[in-house]
C-alpha positions in Angstrom: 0.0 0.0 0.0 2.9 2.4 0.6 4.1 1.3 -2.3 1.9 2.3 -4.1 1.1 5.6 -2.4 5.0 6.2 -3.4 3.8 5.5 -7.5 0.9 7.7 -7.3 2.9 10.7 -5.9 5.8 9.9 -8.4 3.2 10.0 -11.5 1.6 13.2 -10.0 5.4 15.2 -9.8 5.4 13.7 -13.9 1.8 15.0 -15.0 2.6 18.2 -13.2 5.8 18.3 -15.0 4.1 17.9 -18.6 1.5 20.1 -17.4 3.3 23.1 -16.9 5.3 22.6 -20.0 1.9 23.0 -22.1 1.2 26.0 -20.5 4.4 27.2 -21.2 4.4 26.2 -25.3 0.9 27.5 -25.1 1.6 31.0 -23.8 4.8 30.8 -26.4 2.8 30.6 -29.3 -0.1 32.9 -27.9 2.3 35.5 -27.5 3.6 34.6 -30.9 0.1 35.2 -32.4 -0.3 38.0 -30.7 2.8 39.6 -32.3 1.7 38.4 -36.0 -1.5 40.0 -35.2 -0.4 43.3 -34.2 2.2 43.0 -36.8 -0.3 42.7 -39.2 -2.4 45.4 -37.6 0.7 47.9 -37.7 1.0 47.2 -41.5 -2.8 47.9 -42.3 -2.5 51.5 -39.9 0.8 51.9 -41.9 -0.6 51.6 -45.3 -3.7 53.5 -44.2 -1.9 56.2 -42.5 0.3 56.9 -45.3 -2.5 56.6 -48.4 -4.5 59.2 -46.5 -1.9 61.3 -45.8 -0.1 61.1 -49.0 -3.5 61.5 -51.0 -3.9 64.7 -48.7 -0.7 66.1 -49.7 -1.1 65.4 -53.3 -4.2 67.3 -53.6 -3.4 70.0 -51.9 -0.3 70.2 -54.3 -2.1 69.9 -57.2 -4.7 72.3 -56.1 -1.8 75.1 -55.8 -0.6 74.6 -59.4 -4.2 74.9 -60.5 -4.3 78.2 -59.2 -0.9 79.0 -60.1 -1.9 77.6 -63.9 -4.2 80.9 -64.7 -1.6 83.5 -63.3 1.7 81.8 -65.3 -0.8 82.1 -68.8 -1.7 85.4 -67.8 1.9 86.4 -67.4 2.9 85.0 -70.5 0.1 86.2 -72.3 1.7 90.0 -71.7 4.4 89.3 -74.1 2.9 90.2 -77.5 1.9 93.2 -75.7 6.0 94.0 -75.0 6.4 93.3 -78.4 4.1 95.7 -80.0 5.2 98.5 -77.4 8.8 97.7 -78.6 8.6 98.0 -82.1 6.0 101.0 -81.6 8.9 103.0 -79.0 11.5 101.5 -81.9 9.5 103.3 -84.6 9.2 106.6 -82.7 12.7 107.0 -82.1 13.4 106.8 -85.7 10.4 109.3 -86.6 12.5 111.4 -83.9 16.3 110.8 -85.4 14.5 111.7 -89.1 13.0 114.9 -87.5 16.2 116.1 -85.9 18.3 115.1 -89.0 15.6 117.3 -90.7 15.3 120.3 -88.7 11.7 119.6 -88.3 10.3 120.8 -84.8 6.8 119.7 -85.3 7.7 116.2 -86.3 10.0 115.9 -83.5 8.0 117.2 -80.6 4.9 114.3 -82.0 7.5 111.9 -81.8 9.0 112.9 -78.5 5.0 113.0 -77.0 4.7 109.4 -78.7 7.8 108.3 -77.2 6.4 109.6 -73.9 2.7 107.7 -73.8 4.5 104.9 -75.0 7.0 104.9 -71.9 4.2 105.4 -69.7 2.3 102.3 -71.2 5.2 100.1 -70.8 5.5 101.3 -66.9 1.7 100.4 -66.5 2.6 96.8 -67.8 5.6 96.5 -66.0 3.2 97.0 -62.9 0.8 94.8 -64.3 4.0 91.8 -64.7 5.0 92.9 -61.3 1.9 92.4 -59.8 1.1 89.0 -61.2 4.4 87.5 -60.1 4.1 88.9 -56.8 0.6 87.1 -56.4 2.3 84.1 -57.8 4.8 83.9 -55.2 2.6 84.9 -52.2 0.3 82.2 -53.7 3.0 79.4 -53.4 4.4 80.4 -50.3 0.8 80.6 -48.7 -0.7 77.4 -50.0 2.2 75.5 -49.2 2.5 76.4 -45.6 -1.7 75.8 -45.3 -0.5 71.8 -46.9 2.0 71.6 -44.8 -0.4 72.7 -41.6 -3.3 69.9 -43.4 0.2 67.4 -43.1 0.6 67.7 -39.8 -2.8 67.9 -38.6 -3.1 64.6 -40.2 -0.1 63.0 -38.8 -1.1 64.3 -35.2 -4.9 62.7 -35.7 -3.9 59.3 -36.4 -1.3 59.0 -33.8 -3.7 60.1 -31.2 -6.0 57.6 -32.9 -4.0 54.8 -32.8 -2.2 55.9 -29.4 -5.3 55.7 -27.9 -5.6 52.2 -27.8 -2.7 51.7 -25.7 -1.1 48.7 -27.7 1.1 50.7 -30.0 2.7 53.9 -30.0 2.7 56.5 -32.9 4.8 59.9 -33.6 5.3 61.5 -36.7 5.9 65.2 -37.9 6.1 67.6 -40.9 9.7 67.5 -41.4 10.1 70.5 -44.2 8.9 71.7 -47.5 10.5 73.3 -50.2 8.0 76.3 -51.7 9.5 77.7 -54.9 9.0 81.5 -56.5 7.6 82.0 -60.3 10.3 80.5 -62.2 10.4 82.6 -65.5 13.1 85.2 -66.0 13.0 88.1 -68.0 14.7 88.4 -71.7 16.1 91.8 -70.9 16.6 94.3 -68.1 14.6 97.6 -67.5 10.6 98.0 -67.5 8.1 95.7 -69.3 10.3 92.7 -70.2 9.1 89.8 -72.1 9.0 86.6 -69.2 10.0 83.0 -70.2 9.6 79.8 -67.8 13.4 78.6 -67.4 14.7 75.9 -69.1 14.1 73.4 -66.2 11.0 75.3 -65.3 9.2 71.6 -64.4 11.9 71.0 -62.2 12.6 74.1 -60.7 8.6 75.2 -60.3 7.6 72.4 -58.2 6.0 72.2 -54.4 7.4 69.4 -51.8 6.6 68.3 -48.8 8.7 65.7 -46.3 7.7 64.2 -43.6 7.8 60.7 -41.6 5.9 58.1 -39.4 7.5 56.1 -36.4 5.5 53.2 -34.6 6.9 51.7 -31.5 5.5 48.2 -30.2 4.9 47.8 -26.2 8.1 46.1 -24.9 6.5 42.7 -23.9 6.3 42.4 -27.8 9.7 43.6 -28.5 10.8 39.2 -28.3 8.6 39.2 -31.4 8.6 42.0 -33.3 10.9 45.0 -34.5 9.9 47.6 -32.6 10.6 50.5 -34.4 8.5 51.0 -37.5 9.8 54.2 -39.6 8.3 55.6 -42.8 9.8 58.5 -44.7 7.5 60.3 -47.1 7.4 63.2 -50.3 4.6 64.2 -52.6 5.7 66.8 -55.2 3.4 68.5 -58.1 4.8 71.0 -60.6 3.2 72.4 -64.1 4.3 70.6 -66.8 3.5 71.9 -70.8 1.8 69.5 -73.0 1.1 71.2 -76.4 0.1 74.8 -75.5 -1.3 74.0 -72.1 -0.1 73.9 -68.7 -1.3 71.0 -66.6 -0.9 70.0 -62.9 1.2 66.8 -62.4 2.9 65.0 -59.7 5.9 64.1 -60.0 8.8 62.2 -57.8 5.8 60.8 -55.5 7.6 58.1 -52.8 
């Protein structure tokens, strides 16, 4: 009877044994599941997080080179204008040199009063270029700071969101953007110039934005999983010319 009692205790120790190894593989590979499933879960907010931003930052982009669109055309559109005012000063200079060469005082003072109104018509378009630019610029440099606020608001609601559920944590930020002027430059110096885009005026005109996303896991989930999540992330839209048109297009988009 002993003896037995002696076997049953023995057995007991071993199913106690096996018992708590079970628990142990089990809480192993719950933990394990766990981690895939929050892994998973990271990658979806990830992908979600950086679509909606991205798409935010893209249309905002594009929605400043609409707007830019109609004051480049109207820019450009001056340039015939400069022309005719050229050849027109051009023409009464000549009418002026023939009057002097002539002695003729009544041709030379209607050249010198066409000469005037013409210098005062170039001055009014020189203000009228001046002007255009200047909204140009103030519109780039405004618009790109109000994306760049829309950025960050968005970075700062989804980390809240996604910090509020206490399993990961989120942080992200604006880093910079780059807001350009009106690239065109003038064919010649003094008033009323005739304004060209640059060469690399695609290049050169466009709006960026930077910024990036880091996710850290709780560290009970740090044996599974990398915890440190980092995205870095640009949108960029410029004008580009396709046959006599200017259109808004992204461009570089990572």
């Amino acid at each position: 009877m002993l003896k037995q009692h002696f076997k049953n205790h023995r057995d007991s120790l071993k199913s106690g044994k096996s018992g708590g190894f079970v628990i142990a593989v089990f809480i192993l590979y719950l933990g394990l599941i766990m981690a895939i499933i929050y892994g998973l879960n990271t990658g979806l907010y990830l992908i979600k997080t950086e679509l909606s931003t991205t798409n935010l930052c893209r249309r905002e982009n594009l929605k400043t080179m609409a707007s830019l669109k109609p004051l480049l055309s109207s820019l450009l559109a001056l340039n015939p204008r400069v022309t005719t005012l050229r050849l027109l000063l051009q023409k009464a200079k000549i009418t002026l040199a023939t009057a002097l060469a002539s002695r003729n005082p009544l041709l030379a003072s209607h050249a010198l009063k066409e000469i005037k109104v013409i210098h005062k018509k170039q001055t009014l378009l020189n203000s009228t270029q001046k002007a255009i630019i200047r909204s140009a610029n103030s519109l780039l440099t405004q618009n790109s700071l109000n994306t760049g606020f829309h950025i960050s608001k968005a970075i700062l609601k989804n980390s809240l969101f996604i910090n509020k559920a206490k399993i990961l944590s989120s942080e992200g930020k604006l880093d910079f953007y780059k807001s350009p002027k009106l690239s065109v430059i003038p064919d010649l110096p003094g008033i009323a110039p005739k304004y060209e885009p640059t060469e690399d005026f695609s290049q050169r005109q466009k709006v960026e934005h930077f910024w990036h996303y880091r996710i850290r896991t709780f560290q009970w989930l740090n044996s599974y999983l990398d915890n440190n999540f980092y995205s870095k992330k640009k949108c960029a839209a410029t004008l580009t010319k396709e046959g006599n048109q200017w259109k808004p297009t992204l461009i570089e988009d990572r």
